[in-house]
N, C-alpha and C positions, 0 to 999 in steps of 0.2 A: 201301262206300258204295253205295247204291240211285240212280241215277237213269230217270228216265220216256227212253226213247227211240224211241218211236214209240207214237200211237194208233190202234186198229185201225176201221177204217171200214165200209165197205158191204161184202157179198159180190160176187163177180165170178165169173159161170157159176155151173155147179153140181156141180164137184166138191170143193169145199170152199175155196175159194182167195178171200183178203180185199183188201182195197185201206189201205195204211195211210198215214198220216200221218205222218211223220219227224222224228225229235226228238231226230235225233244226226247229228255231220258225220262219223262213220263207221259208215254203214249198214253196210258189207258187212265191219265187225266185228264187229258189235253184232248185225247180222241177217239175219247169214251161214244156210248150214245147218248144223243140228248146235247150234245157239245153245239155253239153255235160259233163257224170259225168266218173271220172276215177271209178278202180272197186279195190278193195280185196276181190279177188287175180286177180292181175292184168290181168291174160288171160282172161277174161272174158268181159274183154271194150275197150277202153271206149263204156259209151252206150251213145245213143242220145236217150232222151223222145220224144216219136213221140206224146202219149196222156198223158193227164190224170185227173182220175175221182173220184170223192167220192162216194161210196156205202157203205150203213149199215155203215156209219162211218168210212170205214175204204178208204187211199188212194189208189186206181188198178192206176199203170202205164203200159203205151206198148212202148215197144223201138222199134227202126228202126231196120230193119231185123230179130225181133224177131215174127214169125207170129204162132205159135201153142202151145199147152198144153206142148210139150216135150222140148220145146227149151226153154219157160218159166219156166218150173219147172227145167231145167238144169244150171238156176240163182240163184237159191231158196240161201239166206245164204251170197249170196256176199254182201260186205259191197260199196254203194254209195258215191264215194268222190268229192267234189266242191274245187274248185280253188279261196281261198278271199282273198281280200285283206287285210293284215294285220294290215293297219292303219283304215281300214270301222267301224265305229259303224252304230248298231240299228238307225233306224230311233226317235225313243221312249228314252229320254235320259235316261228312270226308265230301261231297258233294256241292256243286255251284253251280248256280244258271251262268249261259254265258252274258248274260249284260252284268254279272258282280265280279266277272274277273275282265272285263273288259277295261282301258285305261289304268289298271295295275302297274305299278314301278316294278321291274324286276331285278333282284340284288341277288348279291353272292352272300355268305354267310358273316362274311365280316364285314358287308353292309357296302363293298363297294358296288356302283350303278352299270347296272346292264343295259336297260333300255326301257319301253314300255310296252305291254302289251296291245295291239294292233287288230289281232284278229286273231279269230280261235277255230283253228282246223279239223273235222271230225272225220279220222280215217277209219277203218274197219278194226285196227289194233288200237291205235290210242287215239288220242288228241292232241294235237299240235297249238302249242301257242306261238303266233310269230310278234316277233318284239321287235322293235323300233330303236335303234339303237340313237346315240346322242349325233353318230356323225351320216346318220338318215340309213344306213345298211341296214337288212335286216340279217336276223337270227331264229330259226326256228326251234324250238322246246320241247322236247317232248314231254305231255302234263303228265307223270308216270311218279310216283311215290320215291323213288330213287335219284330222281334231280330235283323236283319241286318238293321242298321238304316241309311247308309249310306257309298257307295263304293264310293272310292276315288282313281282313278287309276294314277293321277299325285304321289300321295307319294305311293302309291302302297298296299294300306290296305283297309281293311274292319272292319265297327267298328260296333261291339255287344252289344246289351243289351238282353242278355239272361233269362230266368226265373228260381228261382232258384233250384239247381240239374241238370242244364242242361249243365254246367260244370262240374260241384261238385256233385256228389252222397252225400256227407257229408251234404248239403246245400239244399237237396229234401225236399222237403215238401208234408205230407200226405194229397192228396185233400179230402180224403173222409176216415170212418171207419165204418166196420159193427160192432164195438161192440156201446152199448148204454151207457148211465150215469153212468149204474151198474158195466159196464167192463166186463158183459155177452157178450159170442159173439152172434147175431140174427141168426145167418145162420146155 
């Protein structure tokens, strides 16, 4: 199985070395050196990582034959694909690739149906699952230990305890109000 894990971004200096975007929770398996990754769009690889380093946070790789600013920056956009095996988990069993939670049923505790898992959103704080509801809407999830209590990839679900409005807009609850006792508003 092919997945994307990392896209390759801007050049950094000028002996070939790129700045990429990460799009696996194990970079330094995925893009190690020595790593051989296919490319989209495919003329552009396979690459071999010849290095790679962290600066200011962010990951610089250098591939084999790629030695200056113009040949780096002529990568800029390609998407990095690895070759997994599709029966591998995480070493971490709190841990999932995204293709084992992908098409997940998503339930609430007492097994009523939410929807299915669609795509899985990777923001700077958490992860987002967006679920696919029975009447086509979606629902976004946040994958956090406090609502998702529990993936279960033998029966093929994921069971929610959400807070509520986070299904239901009906079932929001106002944390906070500026008006006071009076029902003047403060502000």
């Amino acid at each position: 199985m092919q997945l994307v894990v990392a896209r390759i971004g801007r050049a950094h200096g000028i002996k070939g070395e790129v700045t990429v975007e990460v799009r696996t929770d194990e970079p330094e398996l995925r893009l190690g050196p020595g790593a051989v990754l296919a490319t989209d769009p495919a003329s552009a690889g396979p690459l071999t990582v010849e290095t790679g380093r962290v600066h200011s946070g962010r990951l610089l790789l250098r591939f084999a034959g790629v030695k200056d600013r113009t040949a780096a920056e002529a990568l800029r956009n390609t998407l990095l694909i690895a070759e997994v095996d599709p029966q591998a988990t995480p070493e971490d069993p709190e841990e999932f690739y995204d293709h084992q939670l992908m098409d997940l049923d998503v339930v609430l505790a007492d097994g009523t149906a939410i929807g299915r898992i669609t795509e899985i959103t990777h923001l700077p704080s958490q992860d987002l699952f967006i679920v696919e509801r029975p009447d086509g809407s979606e629902v976004m999830i946040p994958f956090v230990e406090e609502i998702v209590t529990e993936i279960d990839l033998e029966e093929q679900r994921a069971v929610i305890t959400p807070p509520p409005g986070l299904i239901d807009d009906s079932q929001a609850e106002v944390a906070s109000s500026r008006d006071d006792e009076t029902g003047r508003d403060q502000g």
